[in-house]
C-alpha positions in Angstrom: -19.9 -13.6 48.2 -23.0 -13.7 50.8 -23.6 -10.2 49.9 -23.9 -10.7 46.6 -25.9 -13.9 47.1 -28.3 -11.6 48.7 -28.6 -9.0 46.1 -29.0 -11.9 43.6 -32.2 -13.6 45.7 -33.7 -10.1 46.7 -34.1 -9.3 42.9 -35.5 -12.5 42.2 -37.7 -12.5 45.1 -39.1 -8.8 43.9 -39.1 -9.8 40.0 -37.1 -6.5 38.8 -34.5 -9.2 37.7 -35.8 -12.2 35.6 -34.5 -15.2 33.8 -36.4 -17.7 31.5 -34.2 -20.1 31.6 -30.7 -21.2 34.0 -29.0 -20.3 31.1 -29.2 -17.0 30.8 -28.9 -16.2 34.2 -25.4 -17.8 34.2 -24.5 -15.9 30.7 -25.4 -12.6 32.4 -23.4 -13.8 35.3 -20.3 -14.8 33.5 -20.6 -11.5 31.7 -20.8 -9.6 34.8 -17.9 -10.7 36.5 -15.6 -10.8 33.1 -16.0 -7.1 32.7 -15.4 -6.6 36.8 -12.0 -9.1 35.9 -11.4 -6.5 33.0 -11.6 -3.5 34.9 -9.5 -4.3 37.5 -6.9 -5.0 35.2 -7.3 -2.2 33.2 -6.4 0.0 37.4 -3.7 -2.5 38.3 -2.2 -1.9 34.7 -3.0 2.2 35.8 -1.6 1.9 38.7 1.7 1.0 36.9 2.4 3.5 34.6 4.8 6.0 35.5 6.7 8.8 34.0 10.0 8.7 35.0 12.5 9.6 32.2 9.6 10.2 29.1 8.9 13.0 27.9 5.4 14.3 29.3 3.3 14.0 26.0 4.4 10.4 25.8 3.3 9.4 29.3 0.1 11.2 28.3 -0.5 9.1 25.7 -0.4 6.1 27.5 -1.8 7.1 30.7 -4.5 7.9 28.5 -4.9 4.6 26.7 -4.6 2.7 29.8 -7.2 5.2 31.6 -9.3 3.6 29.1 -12.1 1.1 30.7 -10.3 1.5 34.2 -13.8 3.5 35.1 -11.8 5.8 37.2 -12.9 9.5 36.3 -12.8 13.0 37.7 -10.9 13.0 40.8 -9.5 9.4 41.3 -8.1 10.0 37.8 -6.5 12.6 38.4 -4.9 11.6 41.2 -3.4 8.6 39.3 -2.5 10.8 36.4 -0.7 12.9 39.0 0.6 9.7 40.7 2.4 8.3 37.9 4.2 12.2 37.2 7.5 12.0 37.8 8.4 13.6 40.9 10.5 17.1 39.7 8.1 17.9 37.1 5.5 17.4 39.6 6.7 19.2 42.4 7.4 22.4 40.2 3.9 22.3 38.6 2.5 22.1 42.5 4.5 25.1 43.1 3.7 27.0 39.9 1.5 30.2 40.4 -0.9 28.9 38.4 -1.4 25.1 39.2 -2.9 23.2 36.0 -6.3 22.3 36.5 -6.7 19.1 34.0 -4.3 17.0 32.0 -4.7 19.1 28.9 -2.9 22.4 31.1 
């Protein structure tokens, strides 16, 4: 929290970050920190979805729409996609001679 205390003064003290009134500094605030809340639900809630018995297309589907608003991307989401596999399928496609490169493949 003293971090961020910092941040907060040293953008006041410089002026790149000004409020008129209390106000709206502690509407932008709230704002800030309910889409930080929402976005680590939206990884917990990723970090739970799993394949297991589903067919592939369905666990697509909803790692997809959970994905969504987790801000994970490129690499980190892929490794959660990959994650969440279930193990046989996964193994086989590691061992394939042509690993897929993306969910789509």
């Amino acid at each position: 929290m003293n971090i961020w205390k910092e941040n907060v003064m040293e953008y006041l003290e410089s002026r790149s970050l000004s409020y008129t009134i209390v106000g709206e500094f502690l509407s932008d605030l709230r704002e800030k920190f309910k889409k930080g809340d929402n976005e680590m639900i939206k990884v917990a809630e990723l970090k739970n979805v799993k394949q297991e018995s589903r067919m592939m297309e369905k666990f697509v589907q909803e790692f997809r729409r959970v994905a969504r608003g987790s801000g994970y991307k490129g690499r980190p989401l892929v490794e959660e996609f990959k994650r969440g596999m279930n193990r046989i399928i996964k193994q086989k496609l590691m061992e394939s001679e042509h690993p897929p490169k993306n969910i789509k493949q």
